[in-house]
N, C-alpha and C positions, 0 to 999 in steps of 0.2 A: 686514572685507572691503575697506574703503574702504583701510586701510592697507596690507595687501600689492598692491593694485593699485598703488597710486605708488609703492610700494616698485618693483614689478616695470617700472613704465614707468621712473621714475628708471635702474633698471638697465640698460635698456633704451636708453636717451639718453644715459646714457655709455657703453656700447659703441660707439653711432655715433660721439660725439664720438670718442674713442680710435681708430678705425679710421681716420678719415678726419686725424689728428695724426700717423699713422705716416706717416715717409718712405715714396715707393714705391721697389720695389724695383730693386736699380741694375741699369741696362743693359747687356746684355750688348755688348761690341764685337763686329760683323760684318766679315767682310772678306773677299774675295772670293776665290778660288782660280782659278787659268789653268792648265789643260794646255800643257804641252808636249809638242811634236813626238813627243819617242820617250814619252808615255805616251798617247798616239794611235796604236790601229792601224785604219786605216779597211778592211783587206783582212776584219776583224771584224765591220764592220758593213754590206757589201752584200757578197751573191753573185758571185763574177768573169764577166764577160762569158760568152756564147754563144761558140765558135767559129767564125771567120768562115766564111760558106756554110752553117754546120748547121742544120736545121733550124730548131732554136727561135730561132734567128734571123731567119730568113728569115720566122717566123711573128710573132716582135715589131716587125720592119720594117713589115710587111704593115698590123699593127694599128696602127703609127704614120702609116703616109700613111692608112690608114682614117681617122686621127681629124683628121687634119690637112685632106683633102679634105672631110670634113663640117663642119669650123668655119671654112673660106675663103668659102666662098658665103652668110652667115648676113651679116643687117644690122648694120652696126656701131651700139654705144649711142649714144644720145647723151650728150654731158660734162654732168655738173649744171652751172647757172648759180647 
């Protein structure tokens, strides 16, 4: 009993050895990718305007001085010191 236990930790102590002897594995190079202009189509990623005077205009103007007349009378923060 006595002997396959150290047998078994023995085993056991070189595998850590051995794991931690291995080089780690080499790093991959990252490198960064840029868009260009013609692989940007930004008409893809918003909705085109309202029609000036249509309706859902006149109701997103409406909600914009809505939000804008309720956040002009509000106390301004104070700046942290």
């Amino acid at each position: 009993m006595k002997r396959s236990t150290a047998l078994a930790a023995s085993a056991l102590l070189a595998a850590a050895i051995f794991t931690q002897a291995q080089s780690p594995a080499p790093r991959v190079q990252k490198s960064l990718l840029v868009l260009t202009q013609a692989q940007i189509d930004p008409s893809r990623l918003l909705a085109p305007p309202p029609k000036d005077g249509s309706e859902q205009q006149l109701k997103e103007m409406a909600e914009v001085k809505r939000i804008t007349l309720s956040t002009l009378w509000r106390e301004p923060l104070e700046a942290p010191r």
